[in-house]
Backbone bond lengths (Angstrom), bond angles and torsions (degrees), N, CA, C in turn:
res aa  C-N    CA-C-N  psi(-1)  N-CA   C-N-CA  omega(-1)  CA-C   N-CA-C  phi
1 X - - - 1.466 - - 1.535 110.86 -
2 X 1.547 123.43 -56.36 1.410 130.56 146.79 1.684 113.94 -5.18
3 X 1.356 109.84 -73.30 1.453 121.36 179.35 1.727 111.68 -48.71
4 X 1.606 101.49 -48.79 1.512 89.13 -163.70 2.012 117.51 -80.56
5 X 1.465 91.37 -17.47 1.596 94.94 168.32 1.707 127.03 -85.38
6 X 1.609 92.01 -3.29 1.424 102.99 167.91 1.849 107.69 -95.77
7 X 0.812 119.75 -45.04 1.556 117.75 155.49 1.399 124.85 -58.03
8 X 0.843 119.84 -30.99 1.858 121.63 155.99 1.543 115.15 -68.37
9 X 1.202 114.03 -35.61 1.616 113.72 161.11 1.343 127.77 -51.68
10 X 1.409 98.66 -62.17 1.754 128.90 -169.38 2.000 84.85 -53.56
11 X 1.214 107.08 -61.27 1.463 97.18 -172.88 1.646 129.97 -76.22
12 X 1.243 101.19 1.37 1.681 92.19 176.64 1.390 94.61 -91.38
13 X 1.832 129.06 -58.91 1.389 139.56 158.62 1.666 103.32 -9.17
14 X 1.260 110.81 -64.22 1.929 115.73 177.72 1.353 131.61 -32.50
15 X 2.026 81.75 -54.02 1.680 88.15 -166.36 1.558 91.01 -92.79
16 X 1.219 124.03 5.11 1.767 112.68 171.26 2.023 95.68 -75.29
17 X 0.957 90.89 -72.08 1.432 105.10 -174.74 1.473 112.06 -50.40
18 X 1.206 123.73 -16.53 1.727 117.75 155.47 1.638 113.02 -88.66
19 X 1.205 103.63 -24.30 1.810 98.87 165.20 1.326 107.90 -50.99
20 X 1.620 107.45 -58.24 1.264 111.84 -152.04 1.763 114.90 -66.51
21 X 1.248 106.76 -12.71 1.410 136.22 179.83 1.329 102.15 -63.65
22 X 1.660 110.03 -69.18 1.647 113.55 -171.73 1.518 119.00 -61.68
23 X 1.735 99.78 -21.16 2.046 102.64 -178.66 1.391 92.32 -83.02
24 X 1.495 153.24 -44.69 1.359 136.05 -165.36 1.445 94.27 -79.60
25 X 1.635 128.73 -1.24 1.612 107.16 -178.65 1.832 104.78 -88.72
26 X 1.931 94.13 -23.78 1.448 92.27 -174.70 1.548 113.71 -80.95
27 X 1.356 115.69 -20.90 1.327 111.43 179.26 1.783 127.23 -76.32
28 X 1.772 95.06 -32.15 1.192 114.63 162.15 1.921 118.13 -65.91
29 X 0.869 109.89 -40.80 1.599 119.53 -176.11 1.877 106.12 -72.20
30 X 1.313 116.32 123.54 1.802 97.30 -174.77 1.900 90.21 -102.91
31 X 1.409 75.72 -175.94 1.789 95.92 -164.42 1.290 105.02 -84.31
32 X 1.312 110.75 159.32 1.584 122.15 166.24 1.509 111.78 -39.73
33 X 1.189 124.35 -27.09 1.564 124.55 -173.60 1.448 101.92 -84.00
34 X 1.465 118.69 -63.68 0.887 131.52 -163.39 2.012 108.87 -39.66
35 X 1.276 87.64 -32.95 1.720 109.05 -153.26 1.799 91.22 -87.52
36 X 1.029 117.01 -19.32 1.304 131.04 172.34 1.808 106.45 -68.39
37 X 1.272 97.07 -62.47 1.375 106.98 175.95 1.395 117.43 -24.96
38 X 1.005 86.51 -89.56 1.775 122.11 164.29 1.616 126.87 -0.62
39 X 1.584 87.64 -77.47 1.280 100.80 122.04 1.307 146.43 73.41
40 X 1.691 78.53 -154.65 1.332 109.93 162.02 1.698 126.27 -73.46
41 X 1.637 81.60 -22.74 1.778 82.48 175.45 1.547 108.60 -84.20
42 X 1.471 137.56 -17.93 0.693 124.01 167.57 1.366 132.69 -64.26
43 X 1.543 119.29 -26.23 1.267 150.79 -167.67 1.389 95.34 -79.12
44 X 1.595 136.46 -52.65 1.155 143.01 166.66 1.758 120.83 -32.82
45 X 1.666 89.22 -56.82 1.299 107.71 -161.97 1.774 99.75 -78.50
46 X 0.822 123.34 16.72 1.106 104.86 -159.27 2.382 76.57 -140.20
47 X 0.838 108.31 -50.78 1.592 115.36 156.36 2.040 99.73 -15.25
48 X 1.419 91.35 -85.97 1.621 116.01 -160.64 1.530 93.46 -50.99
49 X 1.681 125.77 -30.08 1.109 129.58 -156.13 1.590 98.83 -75.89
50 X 1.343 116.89 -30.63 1.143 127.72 -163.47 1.345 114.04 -82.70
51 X 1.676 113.63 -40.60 1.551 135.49 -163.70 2.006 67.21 -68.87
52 X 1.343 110.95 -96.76 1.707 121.03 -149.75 1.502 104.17 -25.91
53 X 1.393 121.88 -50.78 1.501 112.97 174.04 1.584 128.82 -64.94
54 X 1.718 114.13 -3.24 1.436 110.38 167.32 1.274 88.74 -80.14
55 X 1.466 106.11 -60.88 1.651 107.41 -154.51 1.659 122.58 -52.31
56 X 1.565 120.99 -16.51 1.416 130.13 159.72 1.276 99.68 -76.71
57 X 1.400 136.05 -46.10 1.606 112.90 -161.08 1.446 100.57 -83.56
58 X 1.465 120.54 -18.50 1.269 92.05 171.39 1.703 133.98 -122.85
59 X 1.632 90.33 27.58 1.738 116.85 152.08 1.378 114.33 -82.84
60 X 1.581 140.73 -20.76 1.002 153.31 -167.60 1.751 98.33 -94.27
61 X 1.430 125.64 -46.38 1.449 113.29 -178.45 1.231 110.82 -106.55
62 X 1.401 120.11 -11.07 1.826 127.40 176.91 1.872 91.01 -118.56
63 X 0.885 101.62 90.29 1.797 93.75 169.42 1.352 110.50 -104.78
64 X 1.262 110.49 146.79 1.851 139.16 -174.01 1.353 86.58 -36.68
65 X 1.384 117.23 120.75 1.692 142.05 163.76 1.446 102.35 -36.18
66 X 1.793 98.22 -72.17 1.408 99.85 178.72 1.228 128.79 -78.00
67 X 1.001 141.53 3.62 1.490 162.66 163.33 1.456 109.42 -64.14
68 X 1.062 95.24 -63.46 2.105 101.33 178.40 1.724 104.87 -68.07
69 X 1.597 93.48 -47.86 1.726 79.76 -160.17 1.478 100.32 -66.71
70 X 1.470 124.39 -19.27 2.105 114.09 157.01 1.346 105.14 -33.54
71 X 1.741 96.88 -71.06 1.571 92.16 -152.10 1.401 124.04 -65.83
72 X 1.675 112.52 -9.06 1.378 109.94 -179.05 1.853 110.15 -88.61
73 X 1.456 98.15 -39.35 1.677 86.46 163.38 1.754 113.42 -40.44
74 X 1.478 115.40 -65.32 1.183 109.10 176.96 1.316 141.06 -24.41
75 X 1.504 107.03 -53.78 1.098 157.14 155.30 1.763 101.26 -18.23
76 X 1.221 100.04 -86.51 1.139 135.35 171.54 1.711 120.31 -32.42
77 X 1.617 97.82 -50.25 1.813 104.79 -163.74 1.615 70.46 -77.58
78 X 1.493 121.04 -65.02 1.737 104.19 -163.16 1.624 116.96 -47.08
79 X 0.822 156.62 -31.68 1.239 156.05 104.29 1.316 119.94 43.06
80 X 1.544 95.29 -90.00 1.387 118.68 163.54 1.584 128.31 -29.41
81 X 1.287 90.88 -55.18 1.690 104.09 -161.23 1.384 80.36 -95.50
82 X 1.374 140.91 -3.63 1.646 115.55 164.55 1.787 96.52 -84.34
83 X 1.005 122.41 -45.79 1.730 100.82 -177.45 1.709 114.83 -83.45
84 X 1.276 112.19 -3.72 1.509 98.17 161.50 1.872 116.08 -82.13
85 X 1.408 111.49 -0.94 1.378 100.46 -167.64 1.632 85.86 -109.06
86 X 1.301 127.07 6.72 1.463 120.53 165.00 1.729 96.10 -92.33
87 X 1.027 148.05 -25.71 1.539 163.86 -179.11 1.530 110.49 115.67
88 X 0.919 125.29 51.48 1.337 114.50 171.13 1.669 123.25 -64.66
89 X 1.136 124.92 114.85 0.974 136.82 -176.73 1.489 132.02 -121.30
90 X 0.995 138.29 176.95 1.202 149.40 -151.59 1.664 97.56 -87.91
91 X 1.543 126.30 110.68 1.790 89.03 164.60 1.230 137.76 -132.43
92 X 1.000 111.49 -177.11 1.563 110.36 -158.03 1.778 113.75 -60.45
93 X 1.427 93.26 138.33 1.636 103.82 -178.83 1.176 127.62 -120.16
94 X 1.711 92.12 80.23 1.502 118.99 -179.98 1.267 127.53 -75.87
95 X 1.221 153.14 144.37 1.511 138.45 167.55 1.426 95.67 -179.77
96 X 1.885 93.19 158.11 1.713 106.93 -171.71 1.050 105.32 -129.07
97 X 1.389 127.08 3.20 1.629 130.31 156.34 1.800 101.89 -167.81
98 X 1.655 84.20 -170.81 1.779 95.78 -169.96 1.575 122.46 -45.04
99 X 1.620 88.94 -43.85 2.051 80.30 178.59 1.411 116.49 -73.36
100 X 1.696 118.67 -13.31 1.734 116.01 176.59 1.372 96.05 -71.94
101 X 1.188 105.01 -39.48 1.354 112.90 -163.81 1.939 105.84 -51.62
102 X 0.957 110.90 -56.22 1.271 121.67 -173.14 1.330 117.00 -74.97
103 X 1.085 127.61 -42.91 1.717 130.14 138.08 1.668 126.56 -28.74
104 X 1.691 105.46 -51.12 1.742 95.34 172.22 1.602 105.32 -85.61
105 X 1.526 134.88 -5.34 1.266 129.87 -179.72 1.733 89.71 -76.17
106 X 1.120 117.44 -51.66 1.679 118.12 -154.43 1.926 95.23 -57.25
107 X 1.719 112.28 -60.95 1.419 122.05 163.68 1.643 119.38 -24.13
108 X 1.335 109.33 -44.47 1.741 104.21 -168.63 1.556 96.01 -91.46
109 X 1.491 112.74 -41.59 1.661 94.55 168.01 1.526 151.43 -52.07
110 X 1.868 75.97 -18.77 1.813 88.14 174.12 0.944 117.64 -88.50
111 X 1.647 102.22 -39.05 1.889 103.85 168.32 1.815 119.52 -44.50
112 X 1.299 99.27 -60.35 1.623 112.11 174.55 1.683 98.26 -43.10
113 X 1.235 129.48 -63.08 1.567 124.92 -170.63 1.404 116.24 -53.91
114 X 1.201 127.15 -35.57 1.574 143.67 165.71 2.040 105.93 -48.12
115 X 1.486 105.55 -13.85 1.536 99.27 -170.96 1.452 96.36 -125.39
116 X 1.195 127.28 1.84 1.765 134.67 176.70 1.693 105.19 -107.32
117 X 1.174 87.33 155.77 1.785 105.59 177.22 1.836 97.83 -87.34
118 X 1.410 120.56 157.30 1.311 130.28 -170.88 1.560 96.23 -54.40
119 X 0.982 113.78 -44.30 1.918 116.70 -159.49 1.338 90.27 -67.83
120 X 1.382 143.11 -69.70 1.339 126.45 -162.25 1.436 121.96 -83.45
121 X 1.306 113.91 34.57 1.373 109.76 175.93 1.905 121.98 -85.59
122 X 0.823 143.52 171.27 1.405 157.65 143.09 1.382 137.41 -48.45
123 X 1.307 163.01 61.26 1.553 141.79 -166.31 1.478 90.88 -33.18
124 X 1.610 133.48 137.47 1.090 147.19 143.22 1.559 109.69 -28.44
125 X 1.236 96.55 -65.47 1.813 92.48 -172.40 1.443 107.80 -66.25
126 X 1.212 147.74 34.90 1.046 157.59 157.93 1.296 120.45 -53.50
127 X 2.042 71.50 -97.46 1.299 115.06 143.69 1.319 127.82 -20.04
128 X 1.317 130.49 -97.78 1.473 138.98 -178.44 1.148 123.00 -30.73
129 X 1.477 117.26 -38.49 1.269 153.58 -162.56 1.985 104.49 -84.17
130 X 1.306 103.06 -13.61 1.559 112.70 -156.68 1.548 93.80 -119.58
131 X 1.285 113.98 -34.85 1.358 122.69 -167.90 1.655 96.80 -81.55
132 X 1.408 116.58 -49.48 1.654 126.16 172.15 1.467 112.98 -32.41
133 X 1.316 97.91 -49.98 1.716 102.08 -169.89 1.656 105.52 -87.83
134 X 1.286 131.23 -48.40 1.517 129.00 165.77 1.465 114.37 -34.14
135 X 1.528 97.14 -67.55 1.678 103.50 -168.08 1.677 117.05 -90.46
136 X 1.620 123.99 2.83 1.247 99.97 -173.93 1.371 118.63 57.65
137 X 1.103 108.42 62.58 2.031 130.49 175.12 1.792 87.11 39.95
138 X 1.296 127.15 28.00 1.460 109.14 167.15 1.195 101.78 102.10
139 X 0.882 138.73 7.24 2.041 145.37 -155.15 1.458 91.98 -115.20
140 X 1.476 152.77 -2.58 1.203 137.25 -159.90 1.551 98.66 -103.09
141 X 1.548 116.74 163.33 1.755 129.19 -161.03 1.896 86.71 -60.83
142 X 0.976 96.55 -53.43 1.929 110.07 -167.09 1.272 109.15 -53.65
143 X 1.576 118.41 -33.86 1.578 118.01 173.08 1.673 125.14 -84.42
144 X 1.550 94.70 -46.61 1.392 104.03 157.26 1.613 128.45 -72.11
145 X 0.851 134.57 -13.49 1.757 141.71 157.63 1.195 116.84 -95.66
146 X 1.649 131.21 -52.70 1.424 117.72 -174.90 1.926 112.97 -109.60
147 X 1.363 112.61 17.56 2.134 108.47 -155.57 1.377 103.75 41.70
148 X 1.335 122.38 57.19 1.206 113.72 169.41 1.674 104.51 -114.26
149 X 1.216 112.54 100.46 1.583 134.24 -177.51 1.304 126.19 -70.58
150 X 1.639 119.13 -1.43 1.553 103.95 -154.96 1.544 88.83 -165.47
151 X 1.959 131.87 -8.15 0.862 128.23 168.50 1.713 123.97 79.35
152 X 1.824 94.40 30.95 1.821 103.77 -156.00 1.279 93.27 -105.66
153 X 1.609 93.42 124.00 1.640 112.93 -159.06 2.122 103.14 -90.76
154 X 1.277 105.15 165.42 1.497 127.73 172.71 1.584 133.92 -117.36
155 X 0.935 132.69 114.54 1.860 130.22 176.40 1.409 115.34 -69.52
156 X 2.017 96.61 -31.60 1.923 106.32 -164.80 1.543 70.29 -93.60
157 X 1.411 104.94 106.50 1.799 121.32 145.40 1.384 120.46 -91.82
158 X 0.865 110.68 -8.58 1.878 136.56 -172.57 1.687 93.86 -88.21
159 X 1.230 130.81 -34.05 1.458 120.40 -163.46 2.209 112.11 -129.66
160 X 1.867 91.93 -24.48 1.292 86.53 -146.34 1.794 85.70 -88.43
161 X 1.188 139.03 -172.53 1.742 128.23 149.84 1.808 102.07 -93.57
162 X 1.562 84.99 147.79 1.494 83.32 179.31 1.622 101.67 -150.85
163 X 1.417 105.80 -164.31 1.542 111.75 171.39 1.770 100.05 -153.71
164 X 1.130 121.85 166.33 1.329 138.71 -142.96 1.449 76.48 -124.51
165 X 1.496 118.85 149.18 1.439 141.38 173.25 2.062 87.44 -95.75
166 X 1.715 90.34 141.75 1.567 92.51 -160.08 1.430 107.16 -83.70
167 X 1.288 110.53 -16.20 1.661 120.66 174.43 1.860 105.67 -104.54
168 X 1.499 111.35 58.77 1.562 122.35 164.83 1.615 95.22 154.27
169 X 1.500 111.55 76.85 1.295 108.15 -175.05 1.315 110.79 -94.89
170 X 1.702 112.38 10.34 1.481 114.03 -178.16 1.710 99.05 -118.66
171 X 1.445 111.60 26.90 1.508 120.93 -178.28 1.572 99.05 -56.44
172 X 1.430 123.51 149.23 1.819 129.46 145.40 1.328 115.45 -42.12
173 X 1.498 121.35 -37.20 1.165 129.66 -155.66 2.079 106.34 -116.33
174 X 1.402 86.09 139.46 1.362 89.69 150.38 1.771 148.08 -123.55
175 X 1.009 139.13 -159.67 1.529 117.27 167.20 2.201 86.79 -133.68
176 X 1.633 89.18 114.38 1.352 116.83 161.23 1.851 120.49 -29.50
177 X 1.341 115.58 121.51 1.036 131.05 156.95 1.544 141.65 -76.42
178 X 0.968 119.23 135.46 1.583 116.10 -160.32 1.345 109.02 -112.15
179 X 1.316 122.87 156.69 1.538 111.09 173.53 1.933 104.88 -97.02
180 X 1.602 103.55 -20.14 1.801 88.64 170.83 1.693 81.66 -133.36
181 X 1.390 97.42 167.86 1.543 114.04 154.63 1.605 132.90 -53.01
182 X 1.537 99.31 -26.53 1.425 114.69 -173.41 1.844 103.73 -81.23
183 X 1.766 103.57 -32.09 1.622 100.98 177.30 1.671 107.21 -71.03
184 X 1.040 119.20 -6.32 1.582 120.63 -169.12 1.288 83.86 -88.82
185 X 1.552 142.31 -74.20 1.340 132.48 -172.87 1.353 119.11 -51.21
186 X 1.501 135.60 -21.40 0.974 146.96 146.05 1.898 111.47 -40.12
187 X 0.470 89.23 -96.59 1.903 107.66 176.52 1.295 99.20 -26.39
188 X 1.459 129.41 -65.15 1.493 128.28 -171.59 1.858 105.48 -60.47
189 X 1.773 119.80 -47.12 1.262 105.33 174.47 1.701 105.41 -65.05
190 X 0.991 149.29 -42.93 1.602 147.70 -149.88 2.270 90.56 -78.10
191 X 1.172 102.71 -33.81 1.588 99.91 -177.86 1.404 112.32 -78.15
192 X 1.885 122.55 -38.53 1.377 110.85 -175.21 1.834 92.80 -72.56
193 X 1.297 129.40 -38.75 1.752 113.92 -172.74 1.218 101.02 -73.46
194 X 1.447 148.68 44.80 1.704 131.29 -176.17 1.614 80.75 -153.06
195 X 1.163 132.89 -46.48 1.459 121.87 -132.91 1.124 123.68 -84.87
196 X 1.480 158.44 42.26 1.568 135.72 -149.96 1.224 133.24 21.03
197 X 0.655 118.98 -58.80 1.644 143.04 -161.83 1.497 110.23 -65.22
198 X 1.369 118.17 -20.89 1.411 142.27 -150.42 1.653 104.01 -121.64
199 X 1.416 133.70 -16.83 0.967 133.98 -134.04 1.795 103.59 -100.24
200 X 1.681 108.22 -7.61 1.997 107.52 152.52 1.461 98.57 -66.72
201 X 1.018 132.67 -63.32 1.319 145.97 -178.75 1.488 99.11 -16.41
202 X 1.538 106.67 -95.39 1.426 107.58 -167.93 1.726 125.72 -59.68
203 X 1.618 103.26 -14.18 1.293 105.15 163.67 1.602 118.89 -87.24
204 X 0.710 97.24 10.43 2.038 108.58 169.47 1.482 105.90 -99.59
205 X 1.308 115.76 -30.80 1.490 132.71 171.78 1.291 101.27 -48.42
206 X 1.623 111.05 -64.55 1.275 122.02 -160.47 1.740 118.71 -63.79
207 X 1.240 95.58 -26.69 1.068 89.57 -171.51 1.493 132.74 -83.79
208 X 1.715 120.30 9.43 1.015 141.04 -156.64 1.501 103.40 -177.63
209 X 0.681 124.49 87.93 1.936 116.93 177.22 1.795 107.72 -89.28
210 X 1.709 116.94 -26.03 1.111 102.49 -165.21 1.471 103.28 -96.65
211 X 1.495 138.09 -23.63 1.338 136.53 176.19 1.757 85.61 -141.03
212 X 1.661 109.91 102.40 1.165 125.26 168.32 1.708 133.73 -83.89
213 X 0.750 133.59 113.57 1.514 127.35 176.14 1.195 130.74 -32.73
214 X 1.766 130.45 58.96 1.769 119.02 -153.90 1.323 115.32 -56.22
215 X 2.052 105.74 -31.73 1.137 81.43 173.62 1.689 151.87 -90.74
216 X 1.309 98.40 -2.78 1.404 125.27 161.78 1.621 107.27 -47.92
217 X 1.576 109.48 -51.52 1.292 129.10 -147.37 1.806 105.99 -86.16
218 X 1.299 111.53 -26.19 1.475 148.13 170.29 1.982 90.32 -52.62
219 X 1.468 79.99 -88.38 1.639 85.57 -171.35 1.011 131.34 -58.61
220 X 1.651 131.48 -5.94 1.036 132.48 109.38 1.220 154.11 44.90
221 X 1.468 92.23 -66.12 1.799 111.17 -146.56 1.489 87.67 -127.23
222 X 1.487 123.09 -3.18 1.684 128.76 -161.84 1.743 107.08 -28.55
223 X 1.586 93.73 -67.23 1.715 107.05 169.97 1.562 117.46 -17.67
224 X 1.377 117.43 -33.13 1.686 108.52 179.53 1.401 110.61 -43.46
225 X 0.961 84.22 -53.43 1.653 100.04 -158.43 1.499 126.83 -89.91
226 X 1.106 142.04 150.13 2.023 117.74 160.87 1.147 106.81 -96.05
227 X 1.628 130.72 -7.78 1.525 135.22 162.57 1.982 88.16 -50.24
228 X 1.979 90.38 103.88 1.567 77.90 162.71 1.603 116.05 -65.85
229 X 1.576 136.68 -20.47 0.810 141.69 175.80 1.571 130.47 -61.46
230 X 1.223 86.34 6.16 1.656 98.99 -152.99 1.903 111.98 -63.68
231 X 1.913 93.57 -32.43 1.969 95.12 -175.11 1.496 104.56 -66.79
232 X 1.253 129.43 -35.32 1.366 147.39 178.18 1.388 114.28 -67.90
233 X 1.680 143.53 -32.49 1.049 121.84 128.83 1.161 157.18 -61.39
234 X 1.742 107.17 -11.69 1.347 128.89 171.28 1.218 94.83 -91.42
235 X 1.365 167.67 18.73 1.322 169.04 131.66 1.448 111.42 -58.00
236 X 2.013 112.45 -72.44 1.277 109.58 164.21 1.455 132.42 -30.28
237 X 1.470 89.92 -55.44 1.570 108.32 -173.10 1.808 97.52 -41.04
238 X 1.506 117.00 -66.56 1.341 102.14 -172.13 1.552 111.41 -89.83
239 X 1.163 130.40 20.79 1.429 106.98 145.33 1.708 108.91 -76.34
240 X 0.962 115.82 -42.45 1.381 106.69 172.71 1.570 129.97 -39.89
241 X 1.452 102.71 -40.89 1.405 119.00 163.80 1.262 117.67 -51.20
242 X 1.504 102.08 -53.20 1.835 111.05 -179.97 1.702 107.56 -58.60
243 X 1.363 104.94 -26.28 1.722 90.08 -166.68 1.640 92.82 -95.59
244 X 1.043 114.84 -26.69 1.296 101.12 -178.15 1.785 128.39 -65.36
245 X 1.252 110.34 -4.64 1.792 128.62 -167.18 1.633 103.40 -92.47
């Protein structure tokens, strides 16, 4: 008798304690909704996870136009003021024929580039190449009397310094005087980035800064001159340069 009221125990105790089993399975177990939830938020989270990792990989190889070109101006002015506090200075533009010549042009261009941001700079052989044909390797009245390198004329005669072309010395116009040779190369880069006239030019610039199109960039500049021929001799001019190095 002992036995059977202890087995009638054992089993009511059982099936309590297997109840109690199935309510912590239902409270523990969530609902079809719940599991929905879930989810969807996971599906989300994992969404946004995806957007932020395009949008870094492709801020990292396409970065904000204007964003970089900040930081490289920045870039740039610090730059500056690190080689002016070594003395960087202006230097002298000496030469006794065409190859000095082209040696102190290359010197003042680099100096000048040391005080510009990457975007407004020049290809050297442009330059050099432009100054060759204006000034006669530097030998012309305008280079030798005023550092005038490139033949870039004035209306304000009243304010600007100038000199009179010797065949129209009663011209309106004059061609600007410099106090060095290096401010004349100065002046001619600060006029092709400002001027209208120039503005295929600097958008050919833009479009390539590290291997640029000269000759795109050449023709360009046509306006210098009224030699319609003029991009096509400034072309020669620096292949000649190129073969000559």
């Amino acid at each position: 008798m002992y036995n059977n009221i202890m087995a009638i125990w054992y089993k009511k105790h059982l099936d309590k304690f297997l109840q109690f089993l199935l309510t912590v399975k239902r409270e523990l177990t969530p609902s079809n909704r719940t599991v929905r939830k879930v989810k969807v938020f996971c599906y989300k989270v994992l969404a946004l996870a995806g957007v932020l990792l395009l949008a870094y990989t492709y801020g990292t190889f396409n970065p904000n136009s204007i964003v970089e070109k900040k930081i490289r101006k920045q870039e740039d002015k610090r730059m500056v003021e690190i080689a002016k506090s070594f003395g960087l200075h202006e230097p002298e533009f000496k030469f006794d024929g065409p190859k000095t010549f082209v040696v102190a042009m290359n010197n003042c261009i680099d100096y000048i580039n040391w005080t510009l941001p990457m975007d407004q700079r020049i290809p050297r052989d442009i330059l050099v190449a432009m100054a060759i044909v204006e000034s006669a390797h530097g030998t012309s009245r305008f280079a030798t009397e005023g550092n005038a390198m490139f033949g870039v004329r004035t209306w304000s005669l009243d304010e600007v310094p100038h000199m009179k072309p010797a065949s129209i010395p009663n011209a309106k116009f004059g061609v600007k005087k410099y106090e060095t040779k290096c401010q004349s190369v100065q002046d001619v880069i600060a006029i092709i980035n400002r001027h209208p006239a120039y503005k295929e030019f600097r958008a050919e610039r833009d479009l390539d800064k590290h291997e640029p199109n000269i000759t795109k960039m050449v023709f360009g500049l046509s306006a210098w001159s009224t030699n319609e021929e003029y991009p096509q001799i400034i072309l020669r001019k620096i292949e000649d340069l190129t073969n000559s190095k």
